[in-house]
N, C-alpha and C positions, 0 to 999 in steps of 0.2 A: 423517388420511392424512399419511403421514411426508413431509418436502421431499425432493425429489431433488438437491439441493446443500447445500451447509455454510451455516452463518449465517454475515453478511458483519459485523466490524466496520469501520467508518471513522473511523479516529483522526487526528489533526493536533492542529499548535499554529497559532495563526493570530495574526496580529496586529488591535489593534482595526479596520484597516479590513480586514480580511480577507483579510489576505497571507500566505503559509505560507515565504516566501522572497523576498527582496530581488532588483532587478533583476539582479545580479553571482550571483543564485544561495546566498546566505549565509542559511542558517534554522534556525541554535539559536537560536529564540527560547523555548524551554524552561525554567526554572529546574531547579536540582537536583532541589528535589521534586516536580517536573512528571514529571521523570528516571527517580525512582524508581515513578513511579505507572506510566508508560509499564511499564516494563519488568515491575512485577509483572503486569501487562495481557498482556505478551508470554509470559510462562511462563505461560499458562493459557490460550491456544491450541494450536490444533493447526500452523498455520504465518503464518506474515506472506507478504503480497503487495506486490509496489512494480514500478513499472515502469523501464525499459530507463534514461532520463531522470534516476531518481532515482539509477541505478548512476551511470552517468558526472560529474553534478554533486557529487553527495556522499562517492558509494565508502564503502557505509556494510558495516556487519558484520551486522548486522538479527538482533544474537543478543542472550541474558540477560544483563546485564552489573552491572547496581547492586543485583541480589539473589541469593538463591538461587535456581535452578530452571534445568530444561531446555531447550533451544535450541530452539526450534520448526524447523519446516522452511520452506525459506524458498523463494519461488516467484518467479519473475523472469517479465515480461511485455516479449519480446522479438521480433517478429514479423517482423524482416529476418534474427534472428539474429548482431547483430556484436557482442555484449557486450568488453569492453576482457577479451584473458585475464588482465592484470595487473589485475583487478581485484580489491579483498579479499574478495568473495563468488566466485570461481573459485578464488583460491589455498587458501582454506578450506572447498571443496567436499570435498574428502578428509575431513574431521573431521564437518561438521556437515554435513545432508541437505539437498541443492539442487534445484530444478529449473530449467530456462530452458523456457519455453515457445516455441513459435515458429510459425511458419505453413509454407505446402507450398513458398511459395516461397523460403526460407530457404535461400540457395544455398552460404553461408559458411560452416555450420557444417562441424569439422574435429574431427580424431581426437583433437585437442588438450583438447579437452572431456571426450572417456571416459577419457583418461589422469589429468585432475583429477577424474574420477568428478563430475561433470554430469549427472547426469540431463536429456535432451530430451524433452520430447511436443511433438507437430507436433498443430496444431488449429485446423482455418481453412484456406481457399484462400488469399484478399489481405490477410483481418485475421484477427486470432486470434477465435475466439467460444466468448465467455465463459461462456453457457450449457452451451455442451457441455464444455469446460475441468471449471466447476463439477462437473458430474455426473461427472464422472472421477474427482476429485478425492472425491468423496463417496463414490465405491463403495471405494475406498481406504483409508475410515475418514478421513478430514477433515474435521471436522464443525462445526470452529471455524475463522475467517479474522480476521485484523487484516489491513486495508486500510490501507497506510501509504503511498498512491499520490502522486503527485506532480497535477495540477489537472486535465492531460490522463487520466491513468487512474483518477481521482475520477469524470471527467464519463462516460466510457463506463461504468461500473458503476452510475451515477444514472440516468441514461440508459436503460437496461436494465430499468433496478428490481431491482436484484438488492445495494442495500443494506438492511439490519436495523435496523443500530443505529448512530448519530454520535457520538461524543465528541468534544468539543472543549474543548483549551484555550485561553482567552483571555489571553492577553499583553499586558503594556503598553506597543506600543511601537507608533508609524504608522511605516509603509515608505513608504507611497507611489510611483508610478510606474506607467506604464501598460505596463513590460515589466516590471514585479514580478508575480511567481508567485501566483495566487490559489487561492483551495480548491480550485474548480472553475474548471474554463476548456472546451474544445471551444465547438462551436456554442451551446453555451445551448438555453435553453426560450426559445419565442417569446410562449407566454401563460404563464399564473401558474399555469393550470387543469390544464395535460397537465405539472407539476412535479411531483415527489415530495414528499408532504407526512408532515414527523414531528412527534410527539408529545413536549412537553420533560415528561422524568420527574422530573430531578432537576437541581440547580444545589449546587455545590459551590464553597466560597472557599476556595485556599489563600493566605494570604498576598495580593502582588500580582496576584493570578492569579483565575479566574473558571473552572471547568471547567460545561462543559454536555451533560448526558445526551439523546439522545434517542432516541425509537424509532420505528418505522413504525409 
C-alpha cells in the first residue's frame, strides 16, 4: 500500500551536546564539506520544510547553492501568518517555488504575498496539521521532504511520527546554555516507551565531523 504523504527527512548539524544553535541564535556550526553534503541532499528532494522561527532568526535562501542542481520548493510553516515580507524567501518567491502554510485564523495575510507570487494553503483551525498539509502535498507529486526545522518544528513532526529518516551531523564544538536551541524542543516524551525509535544504518567521518544515518 502506497503512503499517503511524502517521506520525511530530518536533517541538522547539532553540536556535541546537542545544540543546532547557540543561545543568541548563531548555528553554522557546519564545515564546508558538511556544506556540500547538505546541499547535494537538497537537490535530490522534492522541497525543504523549516518553520516561521527558522525564517526570522536566520533568513536563510533554503536553495542549491555549493553544487549543481535544482532548487527544490521550499515550504514555510507559518500558522499566524506574519512572515517578515523583507524576508529572502519572499523577495525570491518570484524566482523559486514558495509556499507559506498557515492556519484559518491567519488574519494578516495580504495581497502583498500574491504580488511576490506566495503561494498560501490554509490548513488547520488553531495549528497547522501536518497530516493533512502532508497528504496535500503528496497528491501534488511531493514525494520527497528535507526537514530542516528549527527544535520546535523537529518536535511536532516527532511527535506525530511522521519522520522517516535522521541525519545528523556531529560537530565539534559545546554550546552549552539552557536558552541554546536543541534538536528537539516542545514538551518532550514523558517515558522513553511512547518515543520514536530509529534504526542507525550507517556512521560516516568527515574529517572533524561524525555524520549519522538513521531510519525508522
Amino acid at each position: 500500500m502506497a503512503k499517503s504523504r511524502p517521506h520525511i527527512i530530518l536533517s541538522a548539524a547539532v553540536s556535541i551536546d546537542g545544540k543546532i544553535a547557540t543561545y543568541s541564535g548563531e548555528s553554522n556550526l557546519s564545515s564546508k564539506m558538511d556544506l556540500i553534503r547538505l546541499h547535494r541532499l537538497r537537490r535530490d528532494v522534492d522541497a525543504i520544510l523549516v518553520g516561521k522561527n527558522t525564517i526570522n532568526v536566520d533568513d536563510p535562501l533554503l536553495t542549491v547553492r555549493h553544487v549543481k542542481g535544482k532548487n527544490p520548493i521550499r515550504i514555510i510553516l507559518d500558522s499566524s501568518g506574519t512572515i517578515s515580507r523583507n524576508s529572502k524567501i519572499v523577495k525570491t518567491a518570484n524566482k523559486i517555488s514558495t509556499i507559506l502554510v498557515v492556519t484559518e485564523r491567519a488574519t494578516r495575510i495580504t495581497s502583498k504575498l500574491d504580488k511576490k507570487r506566495v503561494e498560501i494553503i490554509r490548513c488547520g483551525r488553531n495549528k497547522i496539521n501536518l497530516k493533512k498539509l502532508l497528504n496535500i502535498l503528496q497528491k501534488r507529486g511531493i514525494s520527497k521532504i528535507l526537514l530542516e526545522g528549527g527544535g520546535i518544528t523537529n518536535w511536532y513532526f516527532l511527535k506525530e511520527k511522521l519522520v522517516d529518516e535522521i541525519i545528523l551531523t556531529v560537530t565539534p564544538y559545546i554550546l552549552g546554555g539552557k536558552d541554546a536551541i536543541s534538536l528537539v524542543q516542545g514538551d518532550g516524551f514523558g517515558k522513553i516507551s511512547k518515543s520514536p525509535s530509529f534504526k542507525l544504518k550507517k556512521i560516516k567521518r568527515m574529517k572533524n565531523e561524525i555524520i549519522l544515518y538513521y531510519a525508522s
